[in-house]
C-alpha positions as CSV (number, residue, x, y, z in Angstrom):
1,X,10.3,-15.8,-11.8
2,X,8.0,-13.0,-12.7
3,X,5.2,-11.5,-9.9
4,X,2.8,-9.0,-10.6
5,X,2.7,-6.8,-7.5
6,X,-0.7,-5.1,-6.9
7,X,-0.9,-2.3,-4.4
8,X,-3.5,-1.6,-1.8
9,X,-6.0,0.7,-0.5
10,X,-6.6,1.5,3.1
11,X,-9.7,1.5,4.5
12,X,-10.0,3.6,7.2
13,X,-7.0,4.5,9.2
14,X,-6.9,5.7,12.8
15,X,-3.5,6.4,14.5
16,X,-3.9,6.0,18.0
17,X,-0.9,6.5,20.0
18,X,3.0,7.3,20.1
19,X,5.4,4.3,20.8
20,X,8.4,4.6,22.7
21,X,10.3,3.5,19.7
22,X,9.4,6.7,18.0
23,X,6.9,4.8,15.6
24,X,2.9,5.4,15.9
25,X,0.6,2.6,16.9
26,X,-2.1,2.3,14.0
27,X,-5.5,0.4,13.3
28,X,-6.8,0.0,9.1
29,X,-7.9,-2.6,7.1
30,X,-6.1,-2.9,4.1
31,X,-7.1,-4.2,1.1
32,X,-5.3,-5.6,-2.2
33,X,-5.9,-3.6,-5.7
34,X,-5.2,-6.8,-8.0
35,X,-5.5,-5.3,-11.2
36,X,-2.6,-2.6,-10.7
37,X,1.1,-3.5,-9.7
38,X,4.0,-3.7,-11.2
39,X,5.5,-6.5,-12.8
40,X,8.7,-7.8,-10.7
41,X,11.0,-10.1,-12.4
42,X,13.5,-12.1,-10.0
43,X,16.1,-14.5,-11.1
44,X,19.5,-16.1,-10.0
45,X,22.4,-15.4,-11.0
46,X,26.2,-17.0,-11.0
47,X,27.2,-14.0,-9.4
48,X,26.8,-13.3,-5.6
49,X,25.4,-9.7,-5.8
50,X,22.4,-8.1,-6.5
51,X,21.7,-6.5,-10.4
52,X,19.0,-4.0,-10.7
53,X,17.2,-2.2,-13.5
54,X,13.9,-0.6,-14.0
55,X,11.8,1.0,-16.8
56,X,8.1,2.6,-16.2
57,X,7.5,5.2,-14.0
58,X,10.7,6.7,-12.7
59,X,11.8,6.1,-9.7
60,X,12.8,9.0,-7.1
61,X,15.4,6.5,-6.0
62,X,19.0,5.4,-5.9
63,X,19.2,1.9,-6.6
64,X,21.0,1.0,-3.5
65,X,18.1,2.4,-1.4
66,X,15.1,0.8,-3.3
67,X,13.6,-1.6,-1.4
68,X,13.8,-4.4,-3.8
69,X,17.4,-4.3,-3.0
70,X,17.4,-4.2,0.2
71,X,15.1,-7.1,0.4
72,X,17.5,-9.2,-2.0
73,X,20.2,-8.6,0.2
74,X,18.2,-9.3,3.5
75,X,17.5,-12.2,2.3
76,X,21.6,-13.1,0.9
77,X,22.0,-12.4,4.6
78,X,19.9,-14.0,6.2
79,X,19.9,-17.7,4.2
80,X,22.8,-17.4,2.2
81,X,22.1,-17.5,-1.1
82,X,23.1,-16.5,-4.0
83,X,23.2,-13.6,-6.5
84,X,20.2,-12.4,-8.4
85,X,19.1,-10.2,-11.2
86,X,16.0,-8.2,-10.1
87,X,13.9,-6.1,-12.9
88,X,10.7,-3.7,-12.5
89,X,8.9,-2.3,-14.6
90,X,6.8,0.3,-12.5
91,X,3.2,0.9,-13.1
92,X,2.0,2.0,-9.4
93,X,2.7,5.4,-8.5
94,X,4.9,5.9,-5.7
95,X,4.5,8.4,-2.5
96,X,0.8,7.9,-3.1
97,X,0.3,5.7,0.1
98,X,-0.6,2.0,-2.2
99,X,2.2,0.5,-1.0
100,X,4.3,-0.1,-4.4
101,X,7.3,0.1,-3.3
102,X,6.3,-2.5,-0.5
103,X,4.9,-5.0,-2.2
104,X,7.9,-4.6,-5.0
105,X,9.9,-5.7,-1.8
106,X,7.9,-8.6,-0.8
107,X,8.0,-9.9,-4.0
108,X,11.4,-10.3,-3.6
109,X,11.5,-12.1,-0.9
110,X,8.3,-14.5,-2.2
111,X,10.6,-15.7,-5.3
112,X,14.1,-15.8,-3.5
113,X,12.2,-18.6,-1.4
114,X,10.9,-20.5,-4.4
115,X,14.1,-19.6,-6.8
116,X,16.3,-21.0,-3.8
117,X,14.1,-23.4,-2.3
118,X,14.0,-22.0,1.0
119,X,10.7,-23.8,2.1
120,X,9.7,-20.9,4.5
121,X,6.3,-20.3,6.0
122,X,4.1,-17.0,5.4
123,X,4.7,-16.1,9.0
124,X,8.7,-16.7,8.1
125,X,8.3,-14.5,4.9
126,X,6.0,-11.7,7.0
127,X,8.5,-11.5,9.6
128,X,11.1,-11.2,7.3
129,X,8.9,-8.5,5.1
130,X,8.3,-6.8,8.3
131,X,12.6,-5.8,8.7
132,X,11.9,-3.6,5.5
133,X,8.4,-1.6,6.5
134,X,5.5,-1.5,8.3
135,X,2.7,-2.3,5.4
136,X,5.1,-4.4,3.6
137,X,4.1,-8.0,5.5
138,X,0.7,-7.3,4.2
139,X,1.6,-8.3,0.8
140,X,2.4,-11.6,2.0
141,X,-0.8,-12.8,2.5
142,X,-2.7,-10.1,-0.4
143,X,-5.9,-10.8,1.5
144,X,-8.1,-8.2,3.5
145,X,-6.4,-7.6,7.1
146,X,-6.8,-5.8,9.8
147,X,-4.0,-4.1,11.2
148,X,-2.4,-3.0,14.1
149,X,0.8,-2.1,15.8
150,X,2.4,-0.3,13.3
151,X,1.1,-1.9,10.9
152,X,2.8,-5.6,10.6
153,X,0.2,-7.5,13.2
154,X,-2.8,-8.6,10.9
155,X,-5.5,-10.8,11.3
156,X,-7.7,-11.5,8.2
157,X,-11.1,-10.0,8.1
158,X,-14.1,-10.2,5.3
159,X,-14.7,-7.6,3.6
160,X,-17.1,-8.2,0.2
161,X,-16.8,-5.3,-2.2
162,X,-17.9,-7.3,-4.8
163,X,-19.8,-5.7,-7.3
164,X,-18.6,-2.5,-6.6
165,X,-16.3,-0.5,-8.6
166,X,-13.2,0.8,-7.6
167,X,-11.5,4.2,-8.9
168,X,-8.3,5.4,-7.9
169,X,-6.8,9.0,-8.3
170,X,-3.1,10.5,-7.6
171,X,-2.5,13.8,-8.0
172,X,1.0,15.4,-9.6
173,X,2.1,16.3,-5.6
174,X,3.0,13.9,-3.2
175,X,2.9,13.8,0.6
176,X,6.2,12.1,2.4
177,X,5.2,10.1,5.6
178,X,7.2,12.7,7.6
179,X,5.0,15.4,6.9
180,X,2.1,12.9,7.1
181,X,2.9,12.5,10.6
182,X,4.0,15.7,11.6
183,X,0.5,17.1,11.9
184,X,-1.4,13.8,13.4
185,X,-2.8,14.2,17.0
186,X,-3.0,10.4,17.8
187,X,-6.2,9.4,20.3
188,X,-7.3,6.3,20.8
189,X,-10.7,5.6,19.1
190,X,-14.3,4.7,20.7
191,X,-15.5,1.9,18.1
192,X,-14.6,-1.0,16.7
193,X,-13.0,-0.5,13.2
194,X,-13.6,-4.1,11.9
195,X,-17.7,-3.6,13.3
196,X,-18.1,-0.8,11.4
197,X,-17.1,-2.3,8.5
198,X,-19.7,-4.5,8.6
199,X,-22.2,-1.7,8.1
200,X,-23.3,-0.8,4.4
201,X,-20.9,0.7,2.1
202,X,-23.6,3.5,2.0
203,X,-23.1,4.2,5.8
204,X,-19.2,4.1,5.4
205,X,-18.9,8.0,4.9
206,X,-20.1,9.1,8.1
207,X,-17.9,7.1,10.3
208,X,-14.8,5.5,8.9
209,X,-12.1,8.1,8.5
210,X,-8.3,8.5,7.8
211,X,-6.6,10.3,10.4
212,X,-4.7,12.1,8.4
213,X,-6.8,13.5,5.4
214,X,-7.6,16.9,8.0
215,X,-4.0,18.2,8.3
216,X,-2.8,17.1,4.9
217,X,-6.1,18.2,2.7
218,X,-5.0,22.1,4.7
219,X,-1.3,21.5,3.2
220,X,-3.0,20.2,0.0
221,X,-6.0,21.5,-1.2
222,X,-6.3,19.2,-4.1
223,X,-6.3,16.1,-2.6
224,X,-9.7,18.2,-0.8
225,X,-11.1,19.0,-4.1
226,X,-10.0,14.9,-5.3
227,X,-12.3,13.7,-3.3
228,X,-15.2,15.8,-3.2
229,X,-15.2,15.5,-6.8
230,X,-15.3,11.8,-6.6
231,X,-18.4,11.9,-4.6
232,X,-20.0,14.5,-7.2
233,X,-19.5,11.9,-9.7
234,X,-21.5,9.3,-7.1
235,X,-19.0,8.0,-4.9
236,X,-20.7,5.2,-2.0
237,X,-17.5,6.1,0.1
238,X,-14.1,8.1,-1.0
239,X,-11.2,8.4,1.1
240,X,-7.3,8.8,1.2
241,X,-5.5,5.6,1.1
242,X,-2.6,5.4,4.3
243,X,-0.5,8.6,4.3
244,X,-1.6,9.8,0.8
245,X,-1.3,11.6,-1.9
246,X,-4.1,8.9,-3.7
247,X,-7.3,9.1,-2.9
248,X,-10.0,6.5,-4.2
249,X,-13.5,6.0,-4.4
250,X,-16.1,3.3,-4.3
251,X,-19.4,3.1,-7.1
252,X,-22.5,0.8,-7.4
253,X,-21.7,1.9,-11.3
254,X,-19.0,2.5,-13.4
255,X,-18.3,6.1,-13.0
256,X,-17.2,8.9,-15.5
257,X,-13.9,10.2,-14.2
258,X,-12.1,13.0,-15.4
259,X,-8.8,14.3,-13.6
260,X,-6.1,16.9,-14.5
261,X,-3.3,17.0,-16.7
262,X,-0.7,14.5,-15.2
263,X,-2.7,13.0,-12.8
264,X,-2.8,9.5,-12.2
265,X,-6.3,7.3,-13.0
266,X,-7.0,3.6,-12.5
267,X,-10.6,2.2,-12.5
268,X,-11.0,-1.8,-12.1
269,X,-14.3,-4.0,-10.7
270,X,-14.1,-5.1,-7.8
C-alpha cells in the first residue's frame, strides 16, 4: 500500500501554559499542505519484524528511532500482527516544524489497519497516533483543526484559502523543539484564535502570531530575514509554521521567490 504523506502548516500558534507532565498546553490551527509529502510504502511481510529503507532526503536518524518504526511496532503490539516492509522516499524536509516525520508515522498506522484488516475508527487510529507525538493524530483526519492540549485534541474548523497561493521556505539550519521551548514564556491569550481566523487574510498579520518566532528569529536571524523577504515579494500573511525552521507565506498571485543556495522551496495553489 503506497500513501502520499503531505505535511502541514500552522497557522498561528500560541503556547499558553506549562502542564504538570512537563509538556506545554498549545492552541493552532493546522492545516494540510497536499501537494508535498513523502511517498510511504507499507506492506506485509512473512516475517514478524519490521524492514526499513529510505532514499530522498537523508534522514538524521537511526532506523530504530524513526517514527515509522516505532509506529509499525506499536501497532505489532497493540493488535498483533504481523511483519511488514516499510519504504520512504523523503521529500519533506525534517526539523522544519511540517510535521514529516509525523505524518510518515501515521501513515503507518492508516495502512497496517487496511493491510490487516483491523476495521478501526479515526478516533482508534488518532489515539493510537497520539502514543507517537503531539501533531501526529492530525494527520488522521488531513483536514483543518484546531488544536489544543498539546496538540492531539482537535475539532475541525473552516478555513477557505482557496485561491490563494501558498509558498513555503526552509532554510539550511534547523531549530530542535528543545531549544524552541527553552525560550517561550507561555501566557494565556485574550482572543479567540478560531474568530480571528475568520477575519480577512489581509488582516491576519496584525494579530495571529507564533509564539515562538520572537526568541528563535534572535537565535536565527535568517529565519527574520525569510520572512520579511516573503512579504517584500507581497506576502497577504507570512509566518513560521510550529516550532520552525520553515516559514511560509500566503499570495493573492503567484509570487517570484528566490532563496539561497541550499535552501528549501515549495510553491502549490491552494
Amino acid at each position: 500500500m503506497t500513501i502520499r504523506a503531505n505535511c502541514k502548516i500552522n497557522l498561528g500558534l500560541r503556547v499558553v501554559s506549562r502542564r504538570e507532565d512537563g509538556y506545554h498546553e498549545l492552541q493552532t490551527v493546522m492545516l494540510p499542505v497536499k501537494s508535498l509529502y513523502d511517498v510511504v510504502k507499507v506492506e506485509a511481510t512473512e516475517g514478524g519484524g519490521v524492514e526499513f529503507a529510505a532514499t530522498g532526503i537523508a534522514i538524521d536518524c537511526p532506523a530504530e528511532k524513526n517514527l515509522m518504526v516505532r509506529a509499525a511496532r506499536l501497532m505489532q503490539q497493540r493488535y498483533d500482527v504481523g511483519g511488514v516492509s516499510l519504504t520512504l522516499d523523503k521529500r519533506v524536509p525534517f526539523g522544519a516544524g511540517l510535521g514529516g516525520g509525523s505524518s510518515d508515522a501515521t501513515a503507518v498506522i492508516v495502512a497496517m489497519n487496511d493491510i490487516f484488516s483491523l476495521a478501526l475508527s479515526k478516533e482508534q487510529l488518532s489515539a493510537i497516533a497520539a502514543e507517537l507525538g503531539s501533531d501526529t493524530p492530525f494527520f488522521v483526519y488531513n483536514t483543518p483543526q484546531y488544536c489544543t492540549g498539546r496538540g492531539e485534541i482537535m475539532r475541525s474548523v473552516d478555513v477557505d484559502l482557496s485561491g490563494l497561493w501558498l509558498v513555503v521556505v526552509k532554510p539550511e539550519e534547523g531549530v530542535s523543539t528543545a531549544e524552541a521551548y527553552a525560550g517561550i514564556h507561555p501566557a494565556m491569550p485574550e482572543d479567540d484564535l478560531t474568530e480571528l481566523l475568520k477575519l480577512p487574510v489581509t488582516m491576519w498579520r496584525e494579530c495571529i502570531v507564533n509564539d515562538f518566532e520572537e526568541h528563535i528569529f534572535r537565535a536565527h536571524p535568517r529565519l527574520a530575514e525569510i520572512k520579511a523577504s516573503l512579504y517584500r515579494a507581497g506576502a497577504i500573511y507570512a509566518s513560521m509554521s510550529g516550532s520552525g525552521s520553515a516559514l511560509f507565506g500566503l499570495f493573492a498571485e503567484r509570487p517570484e521567490i528566490e532563496v539561497a543556495d541550499g535552501e528549501f522551496l515549495h510553491v502549490e495553489r491552494c
